[in-house]
N, C-alpha and C positions, 0 to 999 in steps of 0.2 A: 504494500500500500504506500503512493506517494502522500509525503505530511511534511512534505517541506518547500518554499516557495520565496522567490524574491518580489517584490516590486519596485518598478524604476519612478522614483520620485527626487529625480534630482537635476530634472532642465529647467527651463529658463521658462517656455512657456510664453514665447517673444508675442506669437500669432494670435493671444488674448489678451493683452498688453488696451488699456490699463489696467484690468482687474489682476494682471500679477506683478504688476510693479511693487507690491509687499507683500505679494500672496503667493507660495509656491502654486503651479497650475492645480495639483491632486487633494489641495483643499478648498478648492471652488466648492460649491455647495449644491444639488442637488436632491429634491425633495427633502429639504430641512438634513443632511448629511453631506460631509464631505465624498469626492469620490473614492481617497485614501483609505474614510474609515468604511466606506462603500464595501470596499474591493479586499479589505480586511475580515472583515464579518463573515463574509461571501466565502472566505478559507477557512473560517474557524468552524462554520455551518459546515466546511467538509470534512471535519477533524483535523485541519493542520497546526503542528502542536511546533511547529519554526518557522516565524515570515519574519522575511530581511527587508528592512525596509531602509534605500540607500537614498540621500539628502546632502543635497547642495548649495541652493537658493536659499538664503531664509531658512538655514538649516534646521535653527530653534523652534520652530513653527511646527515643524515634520515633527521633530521630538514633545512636543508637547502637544499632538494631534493623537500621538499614539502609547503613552505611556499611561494610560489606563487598561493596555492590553499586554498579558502577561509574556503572551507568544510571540511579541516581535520586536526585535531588537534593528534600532536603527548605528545605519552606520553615517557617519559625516566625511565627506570625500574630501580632501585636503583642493583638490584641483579635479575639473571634468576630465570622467573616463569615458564617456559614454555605454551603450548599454553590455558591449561586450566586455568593455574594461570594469567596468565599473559589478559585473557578475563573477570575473576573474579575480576580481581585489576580496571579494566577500569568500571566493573558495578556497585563494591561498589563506586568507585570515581565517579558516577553520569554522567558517560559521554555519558550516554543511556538511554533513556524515559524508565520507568518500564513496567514491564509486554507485549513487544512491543519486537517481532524474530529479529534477527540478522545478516547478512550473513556475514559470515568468509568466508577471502581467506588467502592463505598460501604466505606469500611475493614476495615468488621465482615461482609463478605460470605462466605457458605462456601457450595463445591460442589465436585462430582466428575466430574471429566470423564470419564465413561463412554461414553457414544455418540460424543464426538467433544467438541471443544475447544471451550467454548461462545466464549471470548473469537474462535476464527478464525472461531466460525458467525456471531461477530454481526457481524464485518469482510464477511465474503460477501455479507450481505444489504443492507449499505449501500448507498444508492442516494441520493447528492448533489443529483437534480437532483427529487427529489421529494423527500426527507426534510430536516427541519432537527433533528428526534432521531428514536432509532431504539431503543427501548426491550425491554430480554429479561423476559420472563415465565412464570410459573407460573402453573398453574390453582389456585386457594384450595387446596382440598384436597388436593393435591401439596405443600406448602411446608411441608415440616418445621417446627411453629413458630411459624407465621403465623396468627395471629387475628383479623385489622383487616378489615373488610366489603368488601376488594379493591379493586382501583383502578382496572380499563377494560374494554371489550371492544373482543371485533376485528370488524370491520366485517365481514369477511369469513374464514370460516375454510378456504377455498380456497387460500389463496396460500400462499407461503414467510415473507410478511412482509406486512401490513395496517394501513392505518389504524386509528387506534384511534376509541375515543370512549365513555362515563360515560352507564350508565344509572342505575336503580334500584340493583339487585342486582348490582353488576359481578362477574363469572368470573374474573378473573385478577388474580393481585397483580405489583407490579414488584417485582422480585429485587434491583435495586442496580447492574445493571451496564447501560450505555448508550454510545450513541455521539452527539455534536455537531455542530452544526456551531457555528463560534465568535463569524460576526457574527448570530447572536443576540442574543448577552448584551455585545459589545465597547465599544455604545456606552452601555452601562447607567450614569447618573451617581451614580447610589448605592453604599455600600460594603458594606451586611450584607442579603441576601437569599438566597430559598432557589432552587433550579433550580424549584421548583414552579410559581413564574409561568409561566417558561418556557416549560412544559411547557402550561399551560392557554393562553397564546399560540398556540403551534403546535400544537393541537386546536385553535383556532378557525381557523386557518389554513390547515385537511387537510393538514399538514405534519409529524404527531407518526403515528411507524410502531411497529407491536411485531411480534414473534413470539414463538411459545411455545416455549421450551426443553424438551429430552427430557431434560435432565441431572436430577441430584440434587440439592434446594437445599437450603440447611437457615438457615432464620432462628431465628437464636440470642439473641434479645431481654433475657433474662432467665436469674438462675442457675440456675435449676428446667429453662430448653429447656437452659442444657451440660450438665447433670445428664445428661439424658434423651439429650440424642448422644454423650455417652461411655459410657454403659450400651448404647445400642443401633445405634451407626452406627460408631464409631471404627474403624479399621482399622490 
């Protein structure tokens, strides 16, 4: 069973600007909650008994958002690693059993577990002895929010979970939320990079898996997309 998990809470959040010129992005607030403690909750509901939570911005802010929760320990970045570096600083500092998958979410992620818990759907579909990540997706036009020319297809849309792989026109966006494995990136000797290499590694690998999510996602980019989910989604 995976029970252990990071969350990236330590950029800048330029593209919501002014609401985080004091505000790291992941405690914006949605339906009276931040998305931080959102996105916290949402692991503990799955039993996850280790979230890392890494802080940059407004460091203080992060640490006093989540020190009511006994399960996550934040870490304070000296300087930006980005998400690859900044998962590689939390693995050498031991704040993760070895050899033992990961799931990453992206701080500023929101959705509604409607059909079922997307974080236990994506624990189910894990499969260690094929995957080295294992990535949750939306179709373009399902993603509350999402404007960017999408990021994979699935090789196959038979299965519960598919290889991926990058055409022309890719179908589906990645939501933010994924699962690792960790000697991927363990023996990486650099300190600031993104998982994106990663990710292009295991595509050349047939080793990077997705499936599509039923949930509700809502990529919240800019002040105009909160605008637009508290007029028409908040609950």
């Amino acid at each position: 069973m995976i029970s252990q998990a990071m969350i990236f809470s330590a950029g800048f959040g330029k593209r919501m600007l002014p609401l985080t010129k004091n505000t790291p992005k992941p405690l914006i607030e949605i339906n009276n909650k931040s998305l931080l403690k959102n996105n916290i909750e949402k692991l503990i509901e799955s039993k996850f008994k280790n979230i890392v939570v890494n802080a940059y911005h407004h460091s203080e802010k992060i640490i006093n958002e989540t020190k009511m929760f006994k399960s996550v320990k934040v870490i304070v970045e000296a300087e930006r690693l980005e998400t690859g570096g900044g998962l590689l600083n939390a693995i050498n500092e031991k704040y993760f059993r070895e050899n033992t998958p990961i799931v990453l979410l992206n701080g500023d992620i929101f959705w509604y577990d409607k059909k079922y818990k997307s974080i236990d759907k994506i624990i189910s579909l894990w499969n260690p002895h094929k995957m080295d990540m294992l990535l949750c997706l939306k179709r373009k036009e399902d993603f509350f929010g999402y404007n960017g020319n999408g990021d994979f297809d699935l090789q196959s849309d038979k299965f519960s979970s598919s290889k991926l792989e990058i055409k022309k026109n890719p179908l589906y966006a990645y939501t933010g939320l994924q699962i690792i494995k960790q000697d991927i990136i363990k023996d990486i000797k650099k300190n600031c990079f993104s998982l994106k290499e990663q990710i292009l590694k295991s595509l050349e690998k047939k080793k990077l898996f997705g499936y599509i999510d039923e949930n509700q996602w809502f990529h919240i980019g800019t002040v105009e997309d909160l605008k637009k989910f508290k007029e028409n989604y908040c609950e």
